[in-house]
C-alpha positions, -999 to +999 in steps of 0.1 A: -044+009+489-009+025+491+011+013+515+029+041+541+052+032+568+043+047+600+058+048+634+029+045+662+029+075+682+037+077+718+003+092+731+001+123+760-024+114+783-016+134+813-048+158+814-069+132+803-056+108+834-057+135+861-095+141+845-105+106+850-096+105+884-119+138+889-145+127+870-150+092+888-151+109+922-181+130+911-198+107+884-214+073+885-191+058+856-172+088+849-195+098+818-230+097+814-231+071+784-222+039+792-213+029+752-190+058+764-170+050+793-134+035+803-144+002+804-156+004+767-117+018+756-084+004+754-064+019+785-042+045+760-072+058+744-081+094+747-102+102+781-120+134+774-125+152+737-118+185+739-132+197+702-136+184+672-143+199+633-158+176+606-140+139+610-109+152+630-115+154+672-086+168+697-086+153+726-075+176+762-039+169+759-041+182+725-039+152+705-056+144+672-078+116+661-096+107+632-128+099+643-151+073+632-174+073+660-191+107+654-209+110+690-222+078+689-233+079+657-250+105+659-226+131+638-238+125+605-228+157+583-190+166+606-183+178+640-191+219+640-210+214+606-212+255+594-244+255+578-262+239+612-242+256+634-250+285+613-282+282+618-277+276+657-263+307+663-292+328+645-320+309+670-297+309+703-298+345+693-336+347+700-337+329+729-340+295+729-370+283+753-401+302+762-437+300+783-459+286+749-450+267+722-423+276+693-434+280+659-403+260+649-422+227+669-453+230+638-421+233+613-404+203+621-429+184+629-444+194+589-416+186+576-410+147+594-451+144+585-445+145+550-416+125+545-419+099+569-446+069+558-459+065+594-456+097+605-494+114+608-480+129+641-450+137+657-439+142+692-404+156+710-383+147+733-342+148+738-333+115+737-339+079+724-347+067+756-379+086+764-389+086+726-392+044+728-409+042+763-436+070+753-442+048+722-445+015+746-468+031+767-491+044+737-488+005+725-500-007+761-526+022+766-542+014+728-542-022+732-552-023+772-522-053+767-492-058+789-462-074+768-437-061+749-419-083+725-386-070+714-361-082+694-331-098+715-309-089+686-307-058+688-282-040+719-301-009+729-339+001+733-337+024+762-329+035+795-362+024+813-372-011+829-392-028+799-363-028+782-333-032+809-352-058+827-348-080+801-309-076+798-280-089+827-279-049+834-312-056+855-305-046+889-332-024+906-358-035+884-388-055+900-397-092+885-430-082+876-419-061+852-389-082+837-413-109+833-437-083+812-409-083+784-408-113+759-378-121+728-374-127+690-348-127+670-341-108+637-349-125+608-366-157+626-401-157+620-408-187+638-395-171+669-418-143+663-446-165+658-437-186+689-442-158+712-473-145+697-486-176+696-477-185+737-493-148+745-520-148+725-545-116+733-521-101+756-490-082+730-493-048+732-461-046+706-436-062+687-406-034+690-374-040+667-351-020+646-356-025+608-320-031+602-288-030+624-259-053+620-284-075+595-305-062+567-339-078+570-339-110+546-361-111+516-399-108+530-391-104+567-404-072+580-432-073+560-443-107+574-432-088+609-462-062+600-489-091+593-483-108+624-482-078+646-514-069+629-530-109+626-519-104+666-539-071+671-505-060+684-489-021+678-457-025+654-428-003+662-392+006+645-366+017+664-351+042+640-327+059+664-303+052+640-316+037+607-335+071+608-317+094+587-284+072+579-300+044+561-322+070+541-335+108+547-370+088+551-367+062+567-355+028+570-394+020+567-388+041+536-358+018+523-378-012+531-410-004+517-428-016+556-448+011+572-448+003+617-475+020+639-448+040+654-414+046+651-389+071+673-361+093+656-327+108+669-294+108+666-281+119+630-315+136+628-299+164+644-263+159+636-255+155+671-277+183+683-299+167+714-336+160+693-352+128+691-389+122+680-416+100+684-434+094+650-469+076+642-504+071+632-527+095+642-552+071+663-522+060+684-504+098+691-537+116+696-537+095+726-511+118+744-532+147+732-561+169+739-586+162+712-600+124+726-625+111+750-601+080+761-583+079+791-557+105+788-520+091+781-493+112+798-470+113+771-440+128+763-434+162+785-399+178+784-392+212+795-364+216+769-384+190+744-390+223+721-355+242+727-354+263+692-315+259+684-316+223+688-348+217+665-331+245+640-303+219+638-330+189+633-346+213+602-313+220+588-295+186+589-326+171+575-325+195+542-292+191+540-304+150+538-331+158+515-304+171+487-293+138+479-253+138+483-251+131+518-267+093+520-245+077+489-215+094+500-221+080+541-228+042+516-198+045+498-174+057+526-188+028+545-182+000+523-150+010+509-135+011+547-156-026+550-143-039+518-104-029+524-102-039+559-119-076+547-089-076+519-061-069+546-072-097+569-077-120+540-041-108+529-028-115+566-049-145+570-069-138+597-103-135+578-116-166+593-119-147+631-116-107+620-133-093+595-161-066+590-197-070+579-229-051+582-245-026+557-221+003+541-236+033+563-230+013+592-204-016+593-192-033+622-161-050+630-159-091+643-132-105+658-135-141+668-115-163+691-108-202+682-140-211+695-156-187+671-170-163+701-163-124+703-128-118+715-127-091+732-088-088+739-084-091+701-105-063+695-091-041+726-056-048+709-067-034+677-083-008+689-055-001+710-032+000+679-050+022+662-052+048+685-017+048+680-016+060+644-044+085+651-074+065+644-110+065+671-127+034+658-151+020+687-176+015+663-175+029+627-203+060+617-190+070+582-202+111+577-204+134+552-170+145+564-153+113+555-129+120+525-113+090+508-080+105+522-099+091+554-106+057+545-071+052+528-054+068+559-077+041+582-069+013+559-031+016+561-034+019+598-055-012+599-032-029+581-002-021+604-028-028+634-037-063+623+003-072+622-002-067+656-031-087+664-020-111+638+012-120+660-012-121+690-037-147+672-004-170+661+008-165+703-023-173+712-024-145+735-023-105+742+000-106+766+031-080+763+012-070+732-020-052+750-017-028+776-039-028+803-075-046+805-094-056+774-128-042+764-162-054+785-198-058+771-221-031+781-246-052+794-233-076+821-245-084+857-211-071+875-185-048+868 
């Protein structure tokens, strides 16, 4: 990495501020993603994104950010990729909802059927949320079984109250339904087999992504699939975004593990609003006409089959299938992971900030003495990089991410841990951070 000397910009914030204020008198949280909202951002980060193009976004007072967190992860190929949004245009030409069915639904769904191991049938919807429920209430409606057994490890299932009654978030959901939601932990069999074992007879699924900050150890989620199976219980991945950023087919695919079920979104689309509920055929045909059990509303979206949006789900997932996309996304990834690891080792602070996690998706860590997350580290660093022009919540590398990228994030990082590094040997943030530090997403109070 070259070292460049950079002065950290003094960052306009003026529309953004007077939009906040706006925005919070109108809108519970003043966004409608939580993962995106103030309290999630260092107090001089950009409010409101105004546009972006491939791994560049403008904010609304007109400043520029490299962007790492590409819509939540969800921006696999660039912001305003041309050949999907190319392909947009031509079916928001047509019109892009009608009274029956789209031929574009049969396409798509072809296309995930023969490249996705589990996937016999496919199903919908516009967001993660909806995809994961339907697929818990197929589980519970095949099994005639009540509990869900997730996997503690992993941050986000969905919106609805299996999942967030079992989280501090739980307000407004009753106790008979927080108590229908069991834990595991990723790969810890024996907490698996606990919870099987105290339920016995009454699992309906076992519900966990096949990789997220972890890859699964040697063996795991394929002893995952006998127990679920020994246990008569339905096995479900989470693939929102293992989907298409792990591999084009799958993290099931990677893995070699088939699930019962297993929803889709995110990159799938490159940001377009698709996700997709994927499984075997006994389980789907549940939500469909062509059975004599009792009927299983499923999944049923007015804008489920919008044209544009599934165009951009058919053309991002070509684009996939070619091959360059995946080891690029790997590469980018681990290069950023490897050279921010060798600046804190070089600075001394590897022992409390460091990055881990697989290449397409690595994660940052920052520790206090204790060796819990640090939140006011991490807000200061993120705070310092927004300075010299870098977005890096959470780190989504893209097709769009040039080495020019990484190096540029690198010797950003390595002025921003100077920073932190004189906060770590203070032993505080003060006159260093401005404003509050970052909060978890899931907590009982504001």
């Amino acid at each position: 990495m070259t070292e460049m000397a950079h002065t950290p910009a003094v960052i306009e914030l003026t529309q953004s501020d007077a939009l906040r204020k706006r925005a919070h008198a109108v809108i519970p949280a003043g966004c409608h993603t939580y993962s995106k909202g103030d309290d999630q951002f260092p107090l001089l980060s950009p409010g409101f994104i105004a546009r972006g193009q491939g791994c560049q976004v403008w904010d609304v007072d007109g400043n520029e950010f490299l962007d790492w967190g590409m819509g939540l992860r969800s921006v696999i190929l660039g912001h305003a990729f041309e050949p999907v949004v190319e392909v947009v245009r031509e079916y928001l030409g047509r019109g892009s909802n009608f009274t029956r069915p789209s031929a574009i639904e049969t396409e798509l769904a072809e296309l995930l059927s023969s490249i996705i191991p589990c996937a016999e049938m496919v199903k919908f919807a516009k967001n993660g949320s909806d995809a994961t429920t339907a697929a818990v209430k197929l589980a519970r409606a095949y099994t005639g079984r009540d509990i869900v057994v997730r996997c503690v490890d992993h941050p986000f299932f969905s919106i609805d109250d299996w999942f967030i009654g079992d989280t501090a978030c739980n307000a407004g959901v009753p106790a008979a339904t927080k108590n229908l939601t069991k834990r595991f932990h990723y790969n810890d069999l024996p907490s698996l087999e606990r919870v099987l074992d105290a339920h016995a007879g009454q699992v309906a699924c076992v519900i966990l992504e096949a990789a997220a900050t972890m890859e699964p150890a040697t063996g795991f989620l394929e002893r995952v699939r006998e127990l679920a199976t020994r246990h008569g219980a339905v096995l479900i991945f989470d693939e929102m975004i293992t989907g298409f950023r792990w591999h084009p087919r799958g993290a099931q695919s990677l893995y070699g593990v088939t699930p019962d079920l297993a929803t889709f979104g995110k990159a799938m689309a490159n940001g377009f609003s698709v996700a997709a509920l994927a499984g075997r055929r006994e389980l789907m045909e549940l939500g469909g006409l062509k059975h004599s059990h009792p009927r299983v509303f499923l999944l049923s979206t007015t804008n489920g089959g919008e044209t544009h949006e599934l165009a951009a789900a058919l053309q991002t997932i070509k684009i996939l299938q070619g091959g360059d996309v995946t080891p690029h996304v790997w590469k980018a990834g681990s290069d950023l992971r490897d050279g921010f690891n060798e600046i804190s080792d070089r600075l001394g602070l590897r022992t409390r900030i460091f990055m881990a996690g697989p290449g397409c998706s690595p994660y940052q860590v920052f520790l206090d003495d204790t060796g819990a997350v640090d939140y006011r580290l991490r807000t200061l660093y993120l705070q310092e990089m927004v300075k010299r022009g870098v977005l890096i919540p959470y780190i989504a590398p893209s097709f769009s991410h040039a080495p020019a990228d990484v190096e540029r994030t690198l010797n950003a990082t390595s002025q921003s841990l100077n920073v932190v590094r004189i906060a770590v040997e203070r032993g505080t943030v003060d006159g260093l951070l401005e404003g509050p530090a970052v909060k978890p997403v899931f907590r009982q109070y504001n």
